[in-house]
N, CA, C and O atoms as a GROMACS GRO file, in nm:
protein
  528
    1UNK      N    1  11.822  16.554   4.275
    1UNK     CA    2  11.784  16.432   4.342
    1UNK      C    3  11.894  16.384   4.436
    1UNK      O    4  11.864  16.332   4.544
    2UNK      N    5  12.005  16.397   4.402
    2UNK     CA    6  12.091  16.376   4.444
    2UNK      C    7  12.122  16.436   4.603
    2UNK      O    8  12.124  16.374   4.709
    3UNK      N    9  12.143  16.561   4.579
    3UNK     CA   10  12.089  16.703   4.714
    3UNK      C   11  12.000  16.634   4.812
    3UNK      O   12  12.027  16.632   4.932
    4UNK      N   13  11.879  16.570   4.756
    4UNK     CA   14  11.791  16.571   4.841
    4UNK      C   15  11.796  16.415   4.943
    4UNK      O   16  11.741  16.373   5.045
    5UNK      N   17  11.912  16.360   4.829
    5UNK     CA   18  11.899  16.175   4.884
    5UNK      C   19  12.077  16.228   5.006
    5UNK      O   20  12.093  16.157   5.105
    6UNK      N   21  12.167  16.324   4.987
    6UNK     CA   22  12.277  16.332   5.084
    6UNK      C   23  12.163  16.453   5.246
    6UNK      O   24  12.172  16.443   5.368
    7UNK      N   25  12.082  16.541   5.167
    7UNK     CA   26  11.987  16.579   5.300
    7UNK      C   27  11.945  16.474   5.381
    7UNK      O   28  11.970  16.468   5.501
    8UNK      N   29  11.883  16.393   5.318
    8UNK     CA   30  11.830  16.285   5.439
    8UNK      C   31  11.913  16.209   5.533
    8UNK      O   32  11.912  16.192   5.655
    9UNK      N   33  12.026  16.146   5.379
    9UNK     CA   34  12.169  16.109   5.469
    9UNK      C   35  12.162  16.157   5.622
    9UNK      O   36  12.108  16.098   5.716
   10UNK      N   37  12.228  16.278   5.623
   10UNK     CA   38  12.283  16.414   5.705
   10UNK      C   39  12.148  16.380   5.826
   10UNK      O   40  12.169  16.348   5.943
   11UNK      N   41  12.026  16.395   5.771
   11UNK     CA   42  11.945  16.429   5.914
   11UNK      C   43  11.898  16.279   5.933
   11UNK      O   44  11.812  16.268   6.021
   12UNK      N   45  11.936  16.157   5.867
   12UNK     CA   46  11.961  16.031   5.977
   12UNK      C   47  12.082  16.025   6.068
   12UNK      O   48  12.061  15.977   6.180
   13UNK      N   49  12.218  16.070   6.036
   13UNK     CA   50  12.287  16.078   6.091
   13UNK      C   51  12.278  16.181   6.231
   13UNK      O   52  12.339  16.155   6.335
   14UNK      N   53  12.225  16.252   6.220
   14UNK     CA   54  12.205  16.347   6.300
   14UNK      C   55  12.099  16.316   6.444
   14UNK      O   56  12.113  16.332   6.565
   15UNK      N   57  12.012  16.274   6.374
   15UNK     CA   58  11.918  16.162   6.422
   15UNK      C   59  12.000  16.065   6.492
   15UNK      O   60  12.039  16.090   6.606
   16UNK      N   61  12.022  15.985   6.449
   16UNK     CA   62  12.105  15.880   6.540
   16UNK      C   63  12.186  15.916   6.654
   16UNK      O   64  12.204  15.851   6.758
   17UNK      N   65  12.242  16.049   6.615
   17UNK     CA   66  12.369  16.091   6.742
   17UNK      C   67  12.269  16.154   6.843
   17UNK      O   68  12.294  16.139   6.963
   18UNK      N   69  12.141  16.233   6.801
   18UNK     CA   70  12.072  16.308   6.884
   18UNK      C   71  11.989  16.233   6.988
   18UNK      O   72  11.988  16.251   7.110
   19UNK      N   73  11.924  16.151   6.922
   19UNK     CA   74  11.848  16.012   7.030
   19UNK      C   75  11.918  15.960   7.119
   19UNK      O   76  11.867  15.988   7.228
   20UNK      N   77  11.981  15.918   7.128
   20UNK     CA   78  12.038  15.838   7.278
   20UNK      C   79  12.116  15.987   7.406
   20UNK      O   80  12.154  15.984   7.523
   21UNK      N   81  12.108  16.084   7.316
   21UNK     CA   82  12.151  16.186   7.426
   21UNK      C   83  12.037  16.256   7.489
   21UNK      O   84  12.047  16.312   7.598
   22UNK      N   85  11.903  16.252   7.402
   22UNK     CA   86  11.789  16.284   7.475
   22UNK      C   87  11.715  16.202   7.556
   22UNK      O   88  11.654  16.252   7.651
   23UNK      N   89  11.709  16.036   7.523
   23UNK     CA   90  11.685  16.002   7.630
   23UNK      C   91  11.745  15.948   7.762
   23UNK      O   92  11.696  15.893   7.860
   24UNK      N   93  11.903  15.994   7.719
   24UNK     CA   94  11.967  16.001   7.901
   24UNK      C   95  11.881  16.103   7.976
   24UNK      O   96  11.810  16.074   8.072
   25UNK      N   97  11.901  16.281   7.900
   25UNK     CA   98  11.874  16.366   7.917
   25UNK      C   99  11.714  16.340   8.037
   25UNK      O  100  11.702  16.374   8.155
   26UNK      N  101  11.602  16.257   7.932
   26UNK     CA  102  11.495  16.250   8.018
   26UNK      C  103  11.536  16.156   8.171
   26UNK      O  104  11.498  16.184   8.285
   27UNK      N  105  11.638  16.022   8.123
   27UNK     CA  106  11.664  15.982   8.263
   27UNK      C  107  11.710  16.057   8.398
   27UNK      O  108  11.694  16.026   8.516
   28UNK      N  109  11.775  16.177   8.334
   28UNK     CA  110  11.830  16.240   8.433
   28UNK      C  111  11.698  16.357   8.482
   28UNK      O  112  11.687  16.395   8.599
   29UNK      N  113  11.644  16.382   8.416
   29UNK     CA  114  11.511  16.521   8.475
   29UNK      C  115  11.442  16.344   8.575
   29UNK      O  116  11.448  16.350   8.698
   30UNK      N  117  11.405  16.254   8.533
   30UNK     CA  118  11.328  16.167   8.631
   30UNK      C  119  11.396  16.143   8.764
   30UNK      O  120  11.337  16.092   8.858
   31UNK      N  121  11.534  16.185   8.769
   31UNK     CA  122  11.613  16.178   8.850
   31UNK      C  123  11.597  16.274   8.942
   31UNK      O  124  11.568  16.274   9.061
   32UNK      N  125  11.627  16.372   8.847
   32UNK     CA  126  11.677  16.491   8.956
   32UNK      C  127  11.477  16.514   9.041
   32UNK      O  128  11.458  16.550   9.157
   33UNK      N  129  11.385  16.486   8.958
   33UNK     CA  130  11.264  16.530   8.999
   33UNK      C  131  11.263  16.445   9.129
   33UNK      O  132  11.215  16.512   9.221
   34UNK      N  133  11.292  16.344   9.160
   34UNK     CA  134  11.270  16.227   9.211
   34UNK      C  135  11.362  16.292   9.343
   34UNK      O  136  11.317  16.242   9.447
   35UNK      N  137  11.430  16.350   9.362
   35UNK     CA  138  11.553  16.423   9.418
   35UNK      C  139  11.472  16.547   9.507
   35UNK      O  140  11.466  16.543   9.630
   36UNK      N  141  11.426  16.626   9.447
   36UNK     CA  142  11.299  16.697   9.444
   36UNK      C  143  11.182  16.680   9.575
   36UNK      O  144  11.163  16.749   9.675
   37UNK      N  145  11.124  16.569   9.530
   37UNK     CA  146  11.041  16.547   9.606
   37UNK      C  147  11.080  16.458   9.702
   37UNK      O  148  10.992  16.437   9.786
   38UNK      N  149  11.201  16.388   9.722
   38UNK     CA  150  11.244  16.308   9.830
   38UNK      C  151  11.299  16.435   9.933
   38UNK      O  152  11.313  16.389  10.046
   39UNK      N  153  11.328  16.551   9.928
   39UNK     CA  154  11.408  16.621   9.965
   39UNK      C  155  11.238  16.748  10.037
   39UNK      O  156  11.228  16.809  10.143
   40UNK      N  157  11.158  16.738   9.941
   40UNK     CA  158  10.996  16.782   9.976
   40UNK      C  159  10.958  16.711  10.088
   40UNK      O  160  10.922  16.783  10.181
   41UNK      N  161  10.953  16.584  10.110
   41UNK     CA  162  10.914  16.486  10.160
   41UNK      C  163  10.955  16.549  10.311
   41UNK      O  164  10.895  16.614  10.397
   42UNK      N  165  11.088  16.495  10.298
   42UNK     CA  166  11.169  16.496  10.425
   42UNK      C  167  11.133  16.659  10.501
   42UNK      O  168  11.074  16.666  10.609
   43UNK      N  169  11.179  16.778  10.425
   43UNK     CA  170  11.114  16.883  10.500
   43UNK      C  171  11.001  16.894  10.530
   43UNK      O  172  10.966  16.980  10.611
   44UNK      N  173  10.910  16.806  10.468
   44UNK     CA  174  10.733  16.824  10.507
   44UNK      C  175  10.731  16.742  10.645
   44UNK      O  176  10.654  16.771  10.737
   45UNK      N  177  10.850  16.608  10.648
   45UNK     CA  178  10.817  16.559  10.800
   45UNK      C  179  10.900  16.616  10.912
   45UNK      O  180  10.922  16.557  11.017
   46UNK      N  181  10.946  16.742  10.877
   46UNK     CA  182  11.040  16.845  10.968
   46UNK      C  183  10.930  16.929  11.044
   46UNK      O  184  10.910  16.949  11.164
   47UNK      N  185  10.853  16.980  10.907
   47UNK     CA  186  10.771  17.094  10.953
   47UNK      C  187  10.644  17.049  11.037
   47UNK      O  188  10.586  17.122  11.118
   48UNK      N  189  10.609  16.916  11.006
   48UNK     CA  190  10.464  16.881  11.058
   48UNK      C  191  10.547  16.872  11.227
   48UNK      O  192  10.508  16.941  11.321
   49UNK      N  193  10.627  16.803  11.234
   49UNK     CA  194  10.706  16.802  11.363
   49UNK      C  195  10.692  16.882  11.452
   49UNK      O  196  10.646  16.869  11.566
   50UNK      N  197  10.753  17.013  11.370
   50UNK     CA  198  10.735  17.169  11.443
   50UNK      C  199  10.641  17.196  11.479
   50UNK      O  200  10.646  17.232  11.596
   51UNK      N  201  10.516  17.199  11.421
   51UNK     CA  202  10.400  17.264  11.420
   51UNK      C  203  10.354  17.077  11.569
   51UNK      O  204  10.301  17.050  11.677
   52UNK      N  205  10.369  17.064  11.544
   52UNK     CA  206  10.331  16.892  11.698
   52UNK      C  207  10.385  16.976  11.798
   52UNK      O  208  10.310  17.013  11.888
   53UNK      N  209  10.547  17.025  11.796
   53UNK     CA  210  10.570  17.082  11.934
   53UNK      C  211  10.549  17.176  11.922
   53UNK      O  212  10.622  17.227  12.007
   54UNK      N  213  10.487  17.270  11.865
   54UNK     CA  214  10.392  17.404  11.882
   54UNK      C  215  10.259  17.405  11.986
   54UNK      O  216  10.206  17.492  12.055
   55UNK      N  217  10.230  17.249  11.958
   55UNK     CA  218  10.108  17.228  12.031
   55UNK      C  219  10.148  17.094  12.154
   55UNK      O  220  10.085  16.996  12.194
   56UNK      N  221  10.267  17.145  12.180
   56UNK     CA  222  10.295  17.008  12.315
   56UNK      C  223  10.350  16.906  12.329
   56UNK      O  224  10.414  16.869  12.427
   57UNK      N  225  10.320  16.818  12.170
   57UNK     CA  226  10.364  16.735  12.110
   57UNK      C  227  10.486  16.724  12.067
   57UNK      O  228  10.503  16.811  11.982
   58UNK      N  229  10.613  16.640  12.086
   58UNK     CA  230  10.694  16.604  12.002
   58UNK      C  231  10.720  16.522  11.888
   58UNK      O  232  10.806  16.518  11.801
   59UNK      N  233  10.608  16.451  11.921
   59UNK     CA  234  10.611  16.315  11.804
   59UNK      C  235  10.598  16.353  11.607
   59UNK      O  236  10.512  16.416  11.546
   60UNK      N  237  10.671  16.311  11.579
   60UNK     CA  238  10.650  16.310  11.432
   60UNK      C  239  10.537  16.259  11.397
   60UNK      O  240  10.474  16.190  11.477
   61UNK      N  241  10.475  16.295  11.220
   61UNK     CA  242  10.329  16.211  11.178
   61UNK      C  243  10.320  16.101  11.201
   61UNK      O  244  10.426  16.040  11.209
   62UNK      N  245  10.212  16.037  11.219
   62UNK     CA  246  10.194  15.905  11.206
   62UNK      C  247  10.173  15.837  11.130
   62UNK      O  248  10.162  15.715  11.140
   63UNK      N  249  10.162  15.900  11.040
   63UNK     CA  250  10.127  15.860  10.894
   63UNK      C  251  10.137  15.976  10.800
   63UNK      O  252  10.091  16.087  10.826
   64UNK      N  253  10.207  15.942  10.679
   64UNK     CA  254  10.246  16.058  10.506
   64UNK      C  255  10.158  16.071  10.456
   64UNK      O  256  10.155  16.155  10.367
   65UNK      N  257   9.999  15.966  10.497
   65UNK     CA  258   9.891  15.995  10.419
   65UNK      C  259   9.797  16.059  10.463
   65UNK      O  260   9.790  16.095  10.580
   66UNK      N  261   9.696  16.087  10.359
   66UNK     CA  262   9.592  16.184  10.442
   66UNK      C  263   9.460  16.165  10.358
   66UNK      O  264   9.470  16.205  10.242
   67UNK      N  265   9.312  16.101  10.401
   67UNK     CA  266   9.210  16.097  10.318
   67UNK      C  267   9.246  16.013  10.174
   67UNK      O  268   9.174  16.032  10.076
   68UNK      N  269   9.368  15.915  10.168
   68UNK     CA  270   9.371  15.830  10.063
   68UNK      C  271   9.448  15.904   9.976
   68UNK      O  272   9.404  15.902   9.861
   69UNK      N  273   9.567  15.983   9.997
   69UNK     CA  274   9.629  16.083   9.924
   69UNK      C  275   9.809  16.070   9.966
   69UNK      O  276   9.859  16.144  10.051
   70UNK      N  277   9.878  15.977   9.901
   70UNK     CA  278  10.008  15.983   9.940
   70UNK      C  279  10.086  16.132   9.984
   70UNK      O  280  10.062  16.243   9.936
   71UNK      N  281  10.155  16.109  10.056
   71UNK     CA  282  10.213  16.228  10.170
   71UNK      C  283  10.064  16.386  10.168
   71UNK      O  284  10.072  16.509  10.164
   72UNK      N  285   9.988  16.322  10.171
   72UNK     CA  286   9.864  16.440  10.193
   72UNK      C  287   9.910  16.483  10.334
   72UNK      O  288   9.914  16.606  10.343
   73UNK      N  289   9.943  16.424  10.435
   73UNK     CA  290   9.976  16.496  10.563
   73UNK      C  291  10.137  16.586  10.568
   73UNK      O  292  10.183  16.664  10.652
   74UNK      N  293  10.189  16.534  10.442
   74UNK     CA  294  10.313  16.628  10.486
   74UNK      C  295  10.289  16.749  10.360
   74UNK      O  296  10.331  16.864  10.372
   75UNK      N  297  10.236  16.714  10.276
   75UNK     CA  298  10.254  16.812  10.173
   75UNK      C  299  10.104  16.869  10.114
   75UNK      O  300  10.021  16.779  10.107
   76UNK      N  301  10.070  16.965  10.082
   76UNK     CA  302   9.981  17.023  10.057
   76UNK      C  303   9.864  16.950   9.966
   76UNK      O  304   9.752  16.918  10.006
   77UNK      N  305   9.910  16.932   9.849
   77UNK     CA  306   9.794  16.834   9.771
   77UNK      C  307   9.852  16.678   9.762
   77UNK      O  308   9.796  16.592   9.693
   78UNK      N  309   9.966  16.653   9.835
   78UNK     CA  310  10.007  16.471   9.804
   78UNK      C  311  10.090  16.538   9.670
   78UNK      O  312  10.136  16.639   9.615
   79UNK      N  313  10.064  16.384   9.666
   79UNK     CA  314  10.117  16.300   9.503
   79UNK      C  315   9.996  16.198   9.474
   79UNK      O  316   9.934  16.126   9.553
   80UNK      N  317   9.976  16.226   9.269
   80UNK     CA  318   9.946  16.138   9.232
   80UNK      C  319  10.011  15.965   9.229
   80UNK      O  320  10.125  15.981   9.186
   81UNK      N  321   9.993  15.829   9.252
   81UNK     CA  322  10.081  15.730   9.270
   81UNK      C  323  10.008  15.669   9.141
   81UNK      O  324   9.896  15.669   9.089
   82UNK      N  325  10.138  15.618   9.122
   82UNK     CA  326  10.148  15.549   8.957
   82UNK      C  327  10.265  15.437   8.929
   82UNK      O  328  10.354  15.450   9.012
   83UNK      N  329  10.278  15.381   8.879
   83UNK     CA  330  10.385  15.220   8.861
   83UNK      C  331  10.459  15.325   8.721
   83UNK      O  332  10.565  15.300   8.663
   84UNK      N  333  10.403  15.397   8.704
   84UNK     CA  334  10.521  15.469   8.524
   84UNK      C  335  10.635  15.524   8.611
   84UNK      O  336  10.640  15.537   8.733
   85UNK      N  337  10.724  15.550   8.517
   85UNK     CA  338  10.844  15.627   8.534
   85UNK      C  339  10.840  15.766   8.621
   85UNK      O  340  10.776  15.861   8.577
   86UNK      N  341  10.900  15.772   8.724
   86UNK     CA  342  10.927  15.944   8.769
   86UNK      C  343  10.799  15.979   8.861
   86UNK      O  344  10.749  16.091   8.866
   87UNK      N  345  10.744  15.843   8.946
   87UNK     CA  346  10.609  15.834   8.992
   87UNK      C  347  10.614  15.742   9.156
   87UNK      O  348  10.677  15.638   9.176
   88UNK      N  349  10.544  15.804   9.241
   88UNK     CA  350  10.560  15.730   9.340
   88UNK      C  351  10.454  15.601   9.323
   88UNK      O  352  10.374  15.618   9.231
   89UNK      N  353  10.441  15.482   9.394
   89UNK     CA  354  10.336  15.441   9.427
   89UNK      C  355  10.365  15.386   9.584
   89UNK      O  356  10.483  15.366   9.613
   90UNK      N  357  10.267  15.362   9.680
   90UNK     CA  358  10.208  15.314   9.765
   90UNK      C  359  10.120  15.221   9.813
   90UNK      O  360  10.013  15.210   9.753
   91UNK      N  361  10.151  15.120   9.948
   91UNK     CA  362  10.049  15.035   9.977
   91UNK      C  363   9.995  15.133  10.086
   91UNK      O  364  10.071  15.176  10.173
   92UNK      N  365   9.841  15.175  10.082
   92UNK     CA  366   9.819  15.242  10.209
   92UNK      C  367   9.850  15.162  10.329
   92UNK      O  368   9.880  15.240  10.420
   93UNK      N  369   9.857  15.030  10.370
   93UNK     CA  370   9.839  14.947  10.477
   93UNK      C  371   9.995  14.956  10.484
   93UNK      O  372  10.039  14.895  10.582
   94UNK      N  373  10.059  14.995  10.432
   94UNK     CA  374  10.247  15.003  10.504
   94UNK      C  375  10.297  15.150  10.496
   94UNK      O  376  10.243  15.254  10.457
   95UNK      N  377  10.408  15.126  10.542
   95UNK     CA  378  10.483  15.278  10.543
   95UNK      C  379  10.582  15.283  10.433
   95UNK      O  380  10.650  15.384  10.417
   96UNK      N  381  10.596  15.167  10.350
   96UNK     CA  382  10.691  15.187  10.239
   96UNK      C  383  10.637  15.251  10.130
   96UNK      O  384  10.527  15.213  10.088
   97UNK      N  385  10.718  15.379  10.053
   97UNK     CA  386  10.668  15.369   9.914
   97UNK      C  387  10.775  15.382   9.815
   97UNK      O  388  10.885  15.426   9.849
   98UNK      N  389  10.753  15.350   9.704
   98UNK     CA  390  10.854  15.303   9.607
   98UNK      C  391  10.807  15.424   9.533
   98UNK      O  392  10.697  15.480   9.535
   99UNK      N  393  10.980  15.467   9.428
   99UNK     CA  394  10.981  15.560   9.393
   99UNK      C  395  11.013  15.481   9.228
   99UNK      O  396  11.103  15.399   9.249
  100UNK      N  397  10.986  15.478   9.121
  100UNK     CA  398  10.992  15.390   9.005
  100UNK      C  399  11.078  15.532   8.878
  100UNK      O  400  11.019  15.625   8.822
  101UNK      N  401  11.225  15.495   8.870
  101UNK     CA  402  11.326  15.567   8.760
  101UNK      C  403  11.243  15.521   8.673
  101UNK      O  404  11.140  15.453   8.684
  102UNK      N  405  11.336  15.592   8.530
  102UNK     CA  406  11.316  15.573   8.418
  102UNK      C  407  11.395  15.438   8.318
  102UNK      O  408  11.378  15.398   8.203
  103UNK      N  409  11.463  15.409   8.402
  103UNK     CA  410  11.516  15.267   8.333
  103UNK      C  411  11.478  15.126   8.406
  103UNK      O  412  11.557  15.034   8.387
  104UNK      N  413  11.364  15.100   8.490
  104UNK     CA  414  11.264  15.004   8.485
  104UNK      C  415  11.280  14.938   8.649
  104UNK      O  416  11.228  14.837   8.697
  105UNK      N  417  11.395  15.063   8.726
  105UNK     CA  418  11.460  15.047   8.866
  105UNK      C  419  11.332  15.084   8.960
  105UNK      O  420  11.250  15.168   8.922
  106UNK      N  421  11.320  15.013   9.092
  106UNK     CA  422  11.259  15.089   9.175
  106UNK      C  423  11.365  15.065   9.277
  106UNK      O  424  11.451  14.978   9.292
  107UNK      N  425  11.312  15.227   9.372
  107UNK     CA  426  11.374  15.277   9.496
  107UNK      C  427  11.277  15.294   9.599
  107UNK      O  428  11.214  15.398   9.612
  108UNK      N  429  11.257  15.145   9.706
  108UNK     CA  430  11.185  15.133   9.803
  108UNK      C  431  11.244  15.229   9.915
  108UNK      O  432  11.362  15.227   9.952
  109UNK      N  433  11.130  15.326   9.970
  109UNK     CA  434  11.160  15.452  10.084
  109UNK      C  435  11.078  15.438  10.191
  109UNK      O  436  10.961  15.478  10.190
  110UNK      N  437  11.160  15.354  10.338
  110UNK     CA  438  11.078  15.363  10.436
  110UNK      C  439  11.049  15.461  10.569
  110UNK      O  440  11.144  15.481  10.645
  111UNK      N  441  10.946  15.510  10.592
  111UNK     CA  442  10.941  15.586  10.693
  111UNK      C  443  10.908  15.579  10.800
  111UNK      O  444  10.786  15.587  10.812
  112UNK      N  445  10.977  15.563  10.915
  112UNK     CA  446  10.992  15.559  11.075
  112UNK      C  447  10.919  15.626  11.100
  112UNK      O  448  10.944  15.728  11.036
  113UNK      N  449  10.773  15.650  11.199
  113UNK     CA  450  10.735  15.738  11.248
  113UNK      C  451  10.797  15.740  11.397
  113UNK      O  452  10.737  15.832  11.454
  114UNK      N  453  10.872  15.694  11.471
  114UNK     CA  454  10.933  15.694  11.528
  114UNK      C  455  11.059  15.830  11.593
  114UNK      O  456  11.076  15.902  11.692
  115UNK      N  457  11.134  15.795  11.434
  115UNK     CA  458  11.199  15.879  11.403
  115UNK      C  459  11.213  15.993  11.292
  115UNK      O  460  11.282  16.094  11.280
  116UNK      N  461  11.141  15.946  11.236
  116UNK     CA  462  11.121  16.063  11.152
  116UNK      C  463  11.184  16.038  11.022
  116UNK      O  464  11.149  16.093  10.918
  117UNK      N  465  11.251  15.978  11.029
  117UNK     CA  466  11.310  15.907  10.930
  117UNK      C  467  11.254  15.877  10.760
  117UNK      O  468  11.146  15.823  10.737
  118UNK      N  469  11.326  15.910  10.680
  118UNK     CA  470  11.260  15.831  10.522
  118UNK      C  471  11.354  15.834  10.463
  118UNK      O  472  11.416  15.937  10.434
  119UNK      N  473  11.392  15.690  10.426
  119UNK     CA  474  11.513  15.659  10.382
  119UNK      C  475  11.502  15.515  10.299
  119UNK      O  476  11.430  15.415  10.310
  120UNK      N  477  11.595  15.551  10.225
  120UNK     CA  478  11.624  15.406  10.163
  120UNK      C  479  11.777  15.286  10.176
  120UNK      O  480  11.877  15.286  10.248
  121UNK      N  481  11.742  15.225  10.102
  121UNK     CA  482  11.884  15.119  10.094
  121UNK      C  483  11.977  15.197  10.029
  121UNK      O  484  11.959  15.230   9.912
  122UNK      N  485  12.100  15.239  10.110
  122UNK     CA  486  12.176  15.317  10.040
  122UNK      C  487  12.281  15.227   9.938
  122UNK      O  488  12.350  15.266   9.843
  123UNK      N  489  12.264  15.099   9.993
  123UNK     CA  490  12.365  15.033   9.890
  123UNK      C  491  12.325  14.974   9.786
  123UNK      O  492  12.372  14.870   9.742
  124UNK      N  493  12.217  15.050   9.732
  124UNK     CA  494  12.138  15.065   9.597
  124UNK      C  495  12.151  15.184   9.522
  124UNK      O  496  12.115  15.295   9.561
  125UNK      N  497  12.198  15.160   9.426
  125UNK     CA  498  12.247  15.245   9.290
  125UNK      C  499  12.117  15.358   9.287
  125UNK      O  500  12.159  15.473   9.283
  126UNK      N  501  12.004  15.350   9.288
  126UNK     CA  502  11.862  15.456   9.276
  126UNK      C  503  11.922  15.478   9.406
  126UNK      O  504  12.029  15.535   9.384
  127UNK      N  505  11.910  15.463   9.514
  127UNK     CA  506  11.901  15.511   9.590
  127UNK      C  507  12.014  15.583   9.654
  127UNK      O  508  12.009  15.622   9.771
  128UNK      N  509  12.090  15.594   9.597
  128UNK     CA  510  12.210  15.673   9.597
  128UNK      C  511  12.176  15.839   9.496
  128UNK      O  512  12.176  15.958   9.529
  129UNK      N  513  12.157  15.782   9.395
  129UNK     CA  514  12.106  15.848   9.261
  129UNK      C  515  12.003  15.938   9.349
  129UNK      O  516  12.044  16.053   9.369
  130UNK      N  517  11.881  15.907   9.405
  130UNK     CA  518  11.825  16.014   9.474
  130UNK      C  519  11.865  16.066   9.604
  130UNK      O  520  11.811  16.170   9.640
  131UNK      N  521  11.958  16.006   9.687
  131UNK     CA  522  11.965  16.093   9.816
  131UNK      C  523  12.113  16.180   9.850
  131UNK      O  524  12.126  16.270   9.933
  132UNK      N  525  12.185  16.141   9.786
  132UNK     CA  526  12.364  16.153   9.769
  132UNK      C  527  12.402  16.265   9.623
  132UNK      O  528  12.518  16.288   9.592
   0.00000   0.00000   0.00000
């Protein structure tokens, strides 16, 4: 009985040290994913570019969306948009979309069609975290 009451001991303790290192662990995959597709993003408004002055055009998209589908024009199937963790969401009627970490931060990303541009406030901690 004894054996079995220092086992449990052992795997609460173990327990305790292991939890808070797995969920940095997940903060950081929402990170780096987030990294990912900001970095997707930006080459998708490189390439649509290219393919404009292929046909005459220099101008960048005019829009990341396509048929109601966040970055549907730069990227093949979009993104699903969602307010959870590790998720874009979007107002279709603007060019901003917010990118929502895992510790309750959002990282507003605006895009210039102008310039081509998608960028955020760099003197924001997320937004450092994804572009730097």
């Amino acid at each position: 009985m004894i054996e079995l009451v220092f086992v449990i001991v052992v795997i609460g303790i173990l327990a305790s040290i292991a939890m808070p290192k797995l969920w940095v662990t997940r903060d950081d995959a929402i990170v780096s994913k987030g990294r990912a597709e900001v970095s997707t993003i930006r080459s998708g408004i490189a390439t649509e570019r290219q393919k404009n002055m292929l046909s005459g055009d220099a101008s960048y998209p005019a829009s990341l969306d396509k048929d109601g589908t966040t970055f549907g024009t730069i990227m093949e199937y979009g993104v699903a948009t969602s307010t959870k963790s590790g998720h874009w969401s979007h107002d279709i009627n603007t060019t901003t979309y917010t990118y929502h970490l895992g510790d309750g931060t959002d990282v507003v990303f605006t895009y210039d069609k102008d310039t081509g541009r998608f960028d955020c406030d760099h003197t924001v901690q997320g937004c450092k975290d994804l572009t730097e």
